[in-house]
MARSE-155191 format. One record per residue (C-alpha): residue number from 1; z, x, y. Coordinates in nm, 2 decimals. Layout:
REM residues N
<nr->NUM&Z->Z&X->X&Y->Y>
...
//
This chain:
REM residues 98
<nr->1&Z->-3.38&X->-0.82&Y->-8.30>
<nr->2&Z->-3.25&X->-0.98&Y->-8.64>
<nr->3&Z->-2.90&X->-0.83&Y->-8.75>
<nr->4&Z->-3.17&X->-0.81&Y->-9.12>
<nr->5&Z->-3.31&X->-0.45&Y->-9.21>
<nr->6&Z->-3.61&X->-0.32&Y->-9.02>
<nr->7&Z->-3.85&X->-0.04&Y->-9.04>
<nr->8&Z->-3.83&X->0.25&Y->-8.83>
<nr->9&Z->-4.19&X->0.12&Y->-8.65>
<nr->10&Z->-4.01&X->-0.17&Y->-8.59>
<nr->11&Z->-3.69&X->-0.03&Y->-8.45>
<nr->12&Z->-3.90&X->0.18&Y->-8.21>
<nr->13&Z->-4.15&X->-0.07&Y->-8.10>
<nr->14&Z->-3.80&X->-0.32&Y->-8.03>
<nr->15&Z->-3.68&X->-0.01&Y->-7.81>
<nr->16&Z->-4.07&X->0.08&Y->-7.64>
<nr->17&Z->-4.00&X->-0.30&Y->-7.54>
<nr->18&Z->-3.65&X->-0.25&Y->-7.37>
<nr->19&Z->-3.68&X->-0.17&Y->-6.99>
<nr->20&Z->-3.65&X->0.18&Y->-6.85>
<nr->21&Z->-3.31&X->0.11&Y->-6.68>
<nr->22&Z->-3.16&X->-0.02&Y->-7.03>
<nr->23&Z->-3.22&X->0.23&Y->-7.22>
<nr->24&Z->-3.12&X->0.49&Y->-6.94>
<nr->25&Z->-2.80&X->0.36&Y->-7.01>
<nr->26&Z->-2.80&X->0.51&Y->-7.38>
<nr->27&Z->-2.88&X->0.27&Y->-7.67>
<nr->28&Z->-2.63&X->0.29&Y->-8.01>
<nr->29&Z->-2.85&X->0.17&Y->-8.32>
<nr->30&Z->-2.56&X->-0.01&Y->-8.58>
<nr->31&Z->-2.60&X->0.12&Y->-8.94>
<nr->32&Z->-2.32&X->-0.13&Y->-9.08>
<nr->33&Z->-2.39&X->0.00&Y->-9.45>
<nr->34&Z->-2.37&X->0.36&Y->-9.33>
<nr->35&Z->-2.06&X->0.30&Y->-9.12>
<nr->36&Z->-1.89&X->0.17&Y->-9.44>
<nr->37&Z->-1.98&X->0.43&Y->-9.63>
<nr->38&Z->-1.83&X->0.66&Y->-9.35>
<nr->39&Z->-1.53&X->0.44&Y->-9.33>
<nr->40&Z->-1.45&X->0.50&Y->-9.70>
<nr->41&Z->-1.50&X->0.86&Y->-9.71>
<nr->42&Z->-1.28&X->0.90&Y->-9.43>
<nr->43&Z->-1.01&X->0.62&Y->-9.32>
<nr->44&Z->-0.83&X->0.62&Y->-9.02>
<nr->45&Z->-0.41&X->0.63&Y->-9.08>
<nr->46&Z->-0.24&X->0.46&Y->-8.80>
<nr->47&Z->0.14&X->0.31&Y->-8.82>
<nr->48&Z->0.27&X->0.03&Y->-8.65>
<nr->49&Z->0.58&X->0.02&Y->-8.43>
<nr->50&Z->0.74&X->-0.32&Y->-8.37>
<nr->51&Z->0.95&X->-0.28&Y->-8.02>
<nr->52&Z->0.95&X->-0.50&Y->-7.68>
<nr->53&Z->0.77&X->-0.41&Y->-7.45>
<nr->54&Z->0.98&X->-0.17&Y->-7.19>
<nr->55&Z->0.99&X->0.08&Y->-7.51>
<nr->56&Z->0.67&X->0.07&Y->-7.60>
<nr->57&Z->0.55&X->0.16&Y->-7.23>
<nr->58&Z->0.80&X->0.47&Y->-7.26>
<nr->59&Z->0.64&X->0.55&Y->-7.63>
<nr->60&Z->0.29&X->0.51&Y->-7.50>
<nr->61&Z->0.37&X->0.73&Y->-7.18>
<nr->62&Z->0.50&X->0.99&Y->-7.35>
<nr->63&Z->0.21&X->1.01&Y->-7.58>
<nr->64&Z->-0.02&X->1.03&Y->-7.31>
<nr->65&Z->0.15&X->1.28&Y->-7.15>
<nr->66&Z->0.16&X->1.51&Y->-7.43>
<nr->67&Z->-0.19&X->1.46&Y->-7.51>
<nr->68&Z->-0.33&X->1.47&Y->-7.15>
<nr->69&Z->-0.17&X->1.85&Y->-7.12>
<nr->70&Z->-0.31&X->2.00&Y->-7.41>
<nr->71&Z->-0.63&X->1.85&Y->-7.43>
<nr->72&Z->-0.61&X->1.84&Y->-7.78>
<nr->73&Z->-0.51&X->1.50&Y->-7.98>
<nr->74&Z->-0.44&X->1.68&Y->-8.33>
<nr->75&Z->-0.20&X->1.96&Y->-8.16>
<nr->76&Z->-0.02&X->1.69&Y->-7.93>
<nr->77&Z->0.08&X->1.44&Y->-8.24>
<nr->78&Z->0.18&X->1.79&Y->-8.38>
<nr->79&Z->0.41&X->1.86&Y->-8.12>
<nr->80&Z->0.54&X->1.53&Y->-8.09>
<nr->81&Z->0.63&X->1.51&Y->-8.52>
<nr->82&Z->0.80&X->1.82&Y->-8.43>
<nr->83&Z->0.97&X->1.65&Y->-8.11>
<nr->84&Z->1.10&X->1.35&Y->-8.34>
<nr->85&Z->1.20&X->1.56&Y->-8.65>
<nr->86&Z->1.39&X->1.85&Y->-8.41>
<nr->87&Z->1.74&X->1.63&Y->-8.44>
<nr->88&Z->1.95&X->1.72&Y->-8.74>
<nr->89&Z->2.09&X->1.43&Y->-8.97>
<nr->90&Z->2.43&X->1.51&Y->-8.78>
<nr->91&Z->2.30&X->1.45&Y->-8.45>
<nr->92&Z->2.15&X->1.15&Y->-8.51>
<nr->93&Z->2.48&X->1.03&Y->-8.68>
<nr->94&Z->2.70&X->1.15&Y->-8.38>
<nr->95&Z->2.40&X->0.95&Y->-8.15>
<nr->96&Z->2.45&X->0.63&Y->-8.35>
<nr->97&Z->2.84&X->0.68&Y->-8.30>
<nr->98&Z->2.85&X->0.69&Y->-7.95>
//
């Protein structure tokens, strides 16, 4: 099919067309108008960390970790604000000292 707009009859006959074992698999129709519309309404935050690679690896296993015991992706980057803003201003001072 055209990436252009088509009917509903249309989308069904291109998907009657489609062998059994295809759409077994699960089909995922692309709305890109709808998406964008979605995307708007409700944008995805995300920050950017610039570090070589052995700390990222640490960083990215310790994220998974969290996340993987509790199941829950909104209460593990809870617990891990809480992790990184549990050192005073005086600790982190005494940490840069040393």
């Amino acid at each position: 099919m055209s990436r252009a707009l088509h009917s509903k009859a249309e989308l069904h006959a291109a998907i009657d067309a489609m062998p059994d074992a295809f759409v077994g698999d699960g089909i995922i129709l692309y709305a890109p108008k709808l998406e964008m519309k979605f995307k708007k309404k409700h944008p995805q935050r995300r920050f950017v960390l610039v570090c070589d690679d052995d700390h990222a690896s640490r960083l990215y296993a310790a994220r998974d970790r969290i996340i993987t015991a509790l199941d829950n992706k909104s209460d593990a980057l809870n617990i891990m604000c809480a992790l990184w803003e549990a050192p005073k201003d005086e600790e982190l001072k005494s940490w840069r000292q040393e």
